[in-house]
C-alpha positions as MATLAB code, in Angstrom:
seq = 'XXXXXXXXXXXXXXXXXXXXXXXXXXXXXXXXXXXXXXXXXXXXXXXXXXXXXXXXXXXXXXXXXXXXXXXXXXXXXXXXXXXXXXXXXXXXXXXXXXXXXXXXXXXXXXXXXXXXXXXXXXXXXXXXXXXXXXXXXXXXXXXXXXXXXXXXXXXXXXXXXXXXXXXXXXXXXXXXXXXXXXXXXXXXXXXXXXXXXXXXXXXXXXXXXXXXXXXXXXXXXXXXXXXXXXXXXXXXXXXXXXXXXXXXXXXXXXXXXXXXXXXXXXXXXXXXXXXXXXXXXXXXXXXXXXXXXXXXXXXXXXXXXXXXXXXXXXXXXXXXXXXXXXXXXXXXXXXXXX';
ca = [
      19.656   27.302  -20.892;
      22.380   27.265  -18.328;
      21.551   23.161  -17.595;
      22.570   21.036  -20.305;
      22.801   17.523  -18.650;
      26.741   17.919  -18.313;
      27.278   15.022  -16.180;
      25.786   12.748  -19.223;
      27.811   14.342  -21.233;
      31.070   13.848  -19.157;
      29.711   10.205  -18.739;
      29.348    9.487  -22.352;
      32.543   11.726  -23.819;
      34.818   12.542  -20.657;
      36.259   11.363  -17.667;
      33.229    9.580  -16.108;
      32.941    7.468  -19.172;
      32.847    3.922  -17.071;
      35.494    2.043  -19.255;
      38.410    4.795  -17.992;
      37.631    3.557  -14.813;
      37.410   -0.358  -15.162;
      41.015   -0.665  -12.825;
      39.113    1.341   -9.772;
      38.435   -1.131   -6.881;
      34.838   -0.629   -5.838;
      35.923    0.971   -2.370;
      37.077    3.660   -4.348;
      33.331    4.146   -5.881;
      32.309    3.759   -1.999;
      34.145    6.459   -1.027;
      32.856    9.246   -3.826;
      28.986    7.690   -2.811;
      29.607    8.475    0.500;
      30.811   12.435   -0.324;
      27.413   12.743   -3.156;
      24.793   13.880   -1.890;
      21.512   13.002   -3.483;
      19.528   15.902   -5.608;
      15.684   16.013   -4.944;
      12.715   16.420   -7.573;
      11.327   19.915   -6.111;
       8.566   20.051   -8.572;
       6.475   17.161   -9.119;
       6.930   14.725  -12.011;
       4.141   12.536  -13.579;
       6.713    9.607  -14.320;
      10.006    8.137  -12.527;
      12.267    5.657  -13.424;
      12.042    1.697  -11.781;
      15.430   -0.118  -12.796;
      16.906   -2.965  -11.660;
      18.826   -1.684   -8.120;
      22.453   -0.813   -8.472;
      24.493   -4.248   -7.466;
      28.113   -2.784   -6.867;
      29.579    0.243   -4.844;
      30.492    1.748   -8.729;
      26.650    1.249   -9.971;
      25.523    2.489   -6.496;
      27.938    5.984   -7.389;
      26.975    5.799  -10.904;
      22.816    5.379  -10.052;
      23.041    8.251   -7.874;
      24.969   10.754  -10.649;
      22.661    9.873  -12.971;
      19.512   10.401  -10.896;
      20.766   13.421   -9.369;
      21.104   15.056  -13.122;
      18.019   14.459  -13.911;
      16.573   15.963  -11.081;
      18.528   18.935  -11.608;
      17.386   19.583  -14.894;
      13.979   19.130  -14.646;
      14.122   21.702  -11.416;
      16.042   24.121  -13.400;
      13.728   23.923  -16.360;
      10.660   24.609  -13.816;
      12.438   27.423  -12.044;
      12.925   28.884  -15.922;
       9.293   28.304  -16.570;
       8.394   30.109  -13.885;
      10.681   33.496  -13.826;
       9.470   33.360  -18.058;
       6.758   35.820  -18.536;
       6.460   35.763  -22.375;
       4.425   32.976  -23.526;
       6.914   32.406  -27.012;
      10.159   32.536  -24.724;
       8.062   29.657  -22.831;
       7.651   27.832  -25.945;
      11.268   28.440  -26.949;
      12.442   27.384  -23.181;
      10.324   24.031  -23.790;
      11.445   23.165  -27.387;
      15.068   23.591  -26.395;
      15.180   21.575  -23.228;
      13.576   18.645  -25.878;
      15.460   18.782  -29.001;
      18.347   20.723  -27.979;
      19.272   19.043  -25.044;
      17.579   15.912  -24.210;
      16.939   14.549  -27.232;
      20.404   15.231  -28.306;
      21.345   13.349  -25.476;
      19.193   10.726  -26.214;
      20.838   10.759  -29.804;
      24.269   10.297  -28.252;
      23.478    7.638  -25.981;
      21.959    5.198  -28.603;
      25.041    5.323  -30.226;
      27.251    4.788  -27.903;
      25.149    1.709  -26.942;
      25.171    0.465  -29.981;
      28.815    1.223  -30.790;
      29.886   -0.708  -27.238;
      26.864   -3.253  -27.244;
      26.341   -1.874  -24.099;
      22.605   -4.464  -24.309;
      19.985   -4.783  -21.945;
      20.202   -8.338  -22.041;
      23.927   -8.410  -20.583;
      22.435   -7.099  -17.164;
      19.581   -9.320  -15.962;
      20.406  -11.062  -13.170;
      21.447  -14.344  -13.988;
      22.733  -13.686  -17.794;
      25.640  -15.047  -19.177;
      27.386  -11.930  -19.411;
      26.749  -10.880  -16.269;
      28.611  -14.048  -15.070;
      31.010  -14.001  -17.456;
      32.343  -10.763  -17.695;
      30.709   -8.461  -14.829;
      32.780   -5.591  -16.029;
      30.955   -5.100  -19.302;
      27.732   -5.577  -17.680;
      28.220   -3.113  -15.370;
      29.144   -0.762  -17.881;
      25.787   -1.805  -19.724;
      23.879   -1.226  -16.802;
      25.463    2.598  -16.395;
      24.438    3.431  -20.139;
      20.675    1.846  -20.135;
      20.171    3.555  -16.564;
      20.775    7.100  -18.492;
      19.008    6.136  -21.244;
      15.743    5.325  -18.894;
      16.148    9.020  -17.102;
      16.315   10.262  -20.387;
      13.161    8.946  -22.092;
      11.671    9.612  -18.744;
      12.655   13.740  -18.364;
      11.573   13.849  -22.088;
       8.101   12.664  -20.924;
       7.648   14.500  -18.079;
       8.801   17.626  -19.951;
       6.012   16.849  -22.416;
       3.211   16.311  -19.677;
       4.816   19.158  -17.556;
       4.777   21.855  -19.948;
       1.846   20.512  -22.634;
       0.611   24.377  -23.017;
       3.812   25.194  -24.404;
       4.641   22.147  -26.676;
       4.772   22.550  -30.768;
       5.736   19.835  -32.101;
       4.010   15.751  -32.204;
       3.739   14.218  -28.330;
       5.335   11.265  -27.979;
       5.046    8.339  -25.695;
       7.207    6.055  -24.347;
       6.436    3.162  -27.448;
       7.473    5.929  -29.645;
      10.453    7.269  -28.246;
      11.895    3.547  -27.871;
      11.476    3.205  -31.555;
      12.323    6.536  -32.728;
      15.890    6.875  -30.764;
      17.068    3.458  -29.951;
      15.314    1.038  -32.750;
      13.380   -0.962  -30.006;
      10.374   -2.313  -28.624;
       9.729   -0.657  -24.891;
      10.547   -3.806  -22.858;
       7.633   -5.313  -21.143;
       6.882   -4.678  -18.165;
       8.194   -0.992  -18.391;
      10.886    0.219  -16.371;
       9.325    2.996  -16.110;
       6.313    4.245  -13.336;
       3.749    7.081  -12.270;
       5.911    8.972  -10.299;
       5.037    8.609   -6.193;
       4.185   12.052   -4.691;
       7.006   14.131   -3.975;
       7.768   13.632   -0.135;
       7.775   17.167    1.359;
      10.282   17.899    4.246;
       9.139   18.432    8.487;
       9.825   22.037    9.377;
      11.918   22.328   12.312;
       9.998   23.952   15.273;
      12.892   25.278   16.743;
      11.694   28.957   16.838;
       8.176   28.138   17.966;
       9.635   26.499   21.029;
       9.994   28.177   23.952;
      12.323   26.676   26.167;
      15.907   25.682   24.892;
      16.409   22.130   24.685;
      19.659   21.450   26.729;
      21.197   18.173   25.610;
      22.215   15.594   28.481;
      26.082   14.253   27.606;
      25.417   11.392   29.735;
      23.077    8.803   30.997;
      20.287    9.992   32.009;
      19.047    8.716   35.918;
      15.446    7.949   35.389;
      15.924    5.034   32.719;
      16.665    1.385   32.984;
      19.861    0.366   33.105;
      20.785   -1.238   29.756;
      23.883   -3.289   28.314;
      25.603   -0.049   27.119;
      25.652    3.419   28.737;
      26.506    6.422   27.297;
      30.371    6.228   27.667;
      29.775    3.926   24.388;
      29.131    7.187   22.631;
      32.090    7.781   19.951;
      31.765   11.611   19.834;
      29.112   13.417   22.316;
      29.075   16.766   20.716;
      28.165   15.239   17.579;
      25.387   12.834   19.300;
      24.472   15.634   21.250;
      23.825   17.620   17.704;
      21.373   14.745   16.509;
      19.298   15.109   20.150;
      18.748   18.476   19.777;
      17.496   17.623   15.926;
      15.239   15.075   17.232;
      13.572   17.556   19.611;
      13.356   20.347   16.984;
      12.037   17.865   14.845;
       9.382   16.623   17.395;
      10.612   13.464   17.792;
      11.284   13.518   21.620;
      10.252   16.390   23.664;
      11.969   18.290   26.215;
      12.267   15.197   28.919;
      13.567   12.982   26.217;
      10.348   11.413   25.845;
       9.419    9.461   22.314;
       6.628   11.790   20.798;
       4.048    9.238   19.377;
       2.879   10.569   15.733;
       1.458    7.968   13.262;
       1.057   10.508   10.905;
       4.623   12.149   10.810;
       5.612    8.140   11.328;
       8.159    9.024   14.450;
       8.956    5.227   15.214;
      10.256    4.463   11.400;
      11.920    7.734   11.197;
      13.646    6.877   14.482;
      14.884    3.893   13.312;
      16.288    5.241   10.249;
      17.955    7.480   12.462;
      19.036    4.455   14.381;
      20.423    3.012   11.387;
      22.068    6.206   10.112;
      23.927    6.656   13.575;
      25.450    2.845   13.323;
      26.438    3.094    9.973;
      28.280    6.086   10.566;
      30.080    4.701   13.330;
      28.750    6.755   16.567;
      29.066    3.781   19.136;
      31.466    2.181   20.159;
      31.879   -1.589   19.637;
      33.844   -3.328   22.381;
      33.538   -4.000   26.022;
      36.586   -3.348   28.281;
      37.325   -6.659   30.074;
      35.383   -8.850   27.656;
      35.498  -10.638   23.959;
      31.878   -9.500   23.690;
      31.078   -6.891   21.129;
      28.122   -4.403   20.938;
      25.649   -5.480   18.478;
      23.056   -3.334   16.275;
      20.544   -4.214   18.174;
      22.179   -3.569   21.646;
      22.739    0.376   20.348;
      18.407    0.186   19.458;
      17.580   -1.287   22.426;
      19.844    1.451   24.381;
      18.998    4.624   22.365;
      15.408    3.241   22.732;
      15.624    3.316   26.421;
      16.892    6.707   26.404;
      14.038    7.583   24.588;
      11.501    5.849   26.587;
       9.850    3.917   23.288;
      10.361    0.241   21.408;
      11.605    0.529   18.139;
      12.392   -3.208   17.865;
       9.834   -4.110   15.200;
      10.282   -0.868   13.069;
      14.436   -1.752   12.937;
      14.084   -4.987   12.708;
      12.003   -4.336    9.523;
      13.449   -1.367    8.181;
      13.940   -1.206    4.460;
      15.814    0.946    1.751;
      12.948    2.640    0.827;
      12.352    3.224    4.151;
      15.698    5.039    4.720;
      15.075    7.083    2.114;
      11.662    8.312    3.337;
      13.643    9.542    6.342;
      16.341   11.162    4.477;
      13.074   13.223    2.365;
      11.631   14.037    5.295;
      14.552   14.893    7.675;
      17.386   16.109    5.122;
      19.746   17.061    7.809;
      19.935   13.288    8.063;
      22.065   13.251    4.426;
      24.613   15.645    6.559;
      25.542   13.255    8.981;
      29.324   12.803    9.111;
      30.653    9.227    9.719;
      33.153    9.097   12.681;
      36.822    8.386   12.126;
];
């Protein structure tokens, strides 16, 4: 099995472990977030995991390394599944990926929590530890987060691949017990697994006239308190247009497309959002101690696009972001703007 979780082990043996790194500022940890791209389930699992949220730049890296693995291996192992056409290779495939790899891993990472006291306890919000000495309970936090992905891809291996399982099923009371010498905390941290979010095909080829993106204001639109000349880069903004129209998100006279089902005005304002936070506007006005606000660039790029995204910007949430990102992954390629 070419997948063997090597990012836990490089977190719990090598140079990722989180005490080698207890001297890094967190911009540092910004910086390597901003360059990881996140790995998506492409086979459904029946459970996920529902942790506290990352509080620091370095739990924020850390979250998304650890999530990303799991993902990985629990594609990998489908992908194997499937290209396996003898039923005891299956079986062998199945009790490997459990014993030989995630439960080993499971193995390793009790210990290591117990050897550090890397606790639970040390990481809710308000604890004394968490006051006290924020370092350690950061480094708690890293090593129960893997420990959660774990006992969750050792359930969903057991659901996924039940046909193929020959040995006793465990559930998550057991596996607590068994590996870490605990009661499951209650409530769980861990959920039925939402339904895997499945991309919009561009409809580039299906169109039949080029969309020609404008590089300037365009004359039939209100005037607004920025114009275009407030755009950082326009052969990168002008990339994003033509994405929006292949994507069916404004058609060919840079018209919003309405489309409650595809939900154009939150993916929109993600985009909004995305296009801020990567620094495609600029933020000062010649002659003036004004500055461009956020919502100055949504009400402008909303003019442009002849819609009112106020409410869905105003509103927009994390979760929300990352709906956009599964539905539009181009939007994870989005360079920031020196």
């Amino acid at each position: 099995m070419e997948s063997t979780l090597l990012i836990y082990d490089n977190i719990l043996f090598l140079e990722l472990r989180p005490y080698r790194h207890r001297e890094r500022r967190q911009d540092f940890f910004k910086k390597l977030l901003s360059a990881l791209e996140s790995t998506r389930y492409q086979y459904q699992p029946f459970r996920e995991v529902n942790f506290l949220p990352p509080y620091s730049p370095k739990l924020s890296y850390y979250h998304r390394l650890i999530s990303n693995e799991a993902a990985a291996f629990f594609n990998h192992l489908n992908r194997l599944m499937q290209q396996t056409i003898d039923e005891e290779e299956k079986i062998y495939h199945v009790y490997t990926a459990l014993n030989k790899v995630v439960g080993e891993k499971l193995k390793q990472t009790a210990s290591e929590i117990n050897r550090l006291k890397y606790n639970l306890d040390d990481i809710i919000p308000g604890s004394d530890c968490r006051l006290k000495n924020p370092v350690h309970a950061e480094e708690s936090y890293i090593f129960q987060l893997m420990k959660l992905h774990l006992i969750v891809l050792y359930l969903n291996i057991q659901d996924t691949f039940g046909d193929f399982l020959q040995q006793e099923k465990y559930d998550e009371k057991n596996l607590y017990f068994i590996f870490f010498a605990e009661k499951m905390p209650e409530p769980s941290f861990i959920q039925k697994a939402e339904t895997i979010i499945t991309p919009i095909l561009s409809t580039s080829k299906k169109k039949q006239k080029q969309f020609d993106p404008v590089r300037d204001d365009l004359p039939s639109r209100m005037k607004s308190k920025m114009d275009y000349s407030f755009v950082r880069n326009p052969e990168r903004f002008a990339e994003i247009e033509s994405r929006l129209y292949e994507y069916e998100i404004i058609d060919l006279d840079y018209h919003f497309i309405r489309n409650k089902k595809q939900r154009n005005h939150t993916l929109l304002a993600a985009i909004y959002r995305e296009l801020i936070d990567k620094n495609y506007f600029r933020r000062n006005i010649i002659k003036s101690k004004a500055k461009i606000k956020d919502h100055d660039i949504r009400q402008y790029l909303d003019t442009r696009y002849a819609t009112d995204t106020s409410q869905q910007f105003r509103k927009l949430t994390e979760r929300q972001r990352n709906f956009a990102q599964l539905k539009l992954p181009w939007m994870e390629k989005i360079l920031r703007i020196p």
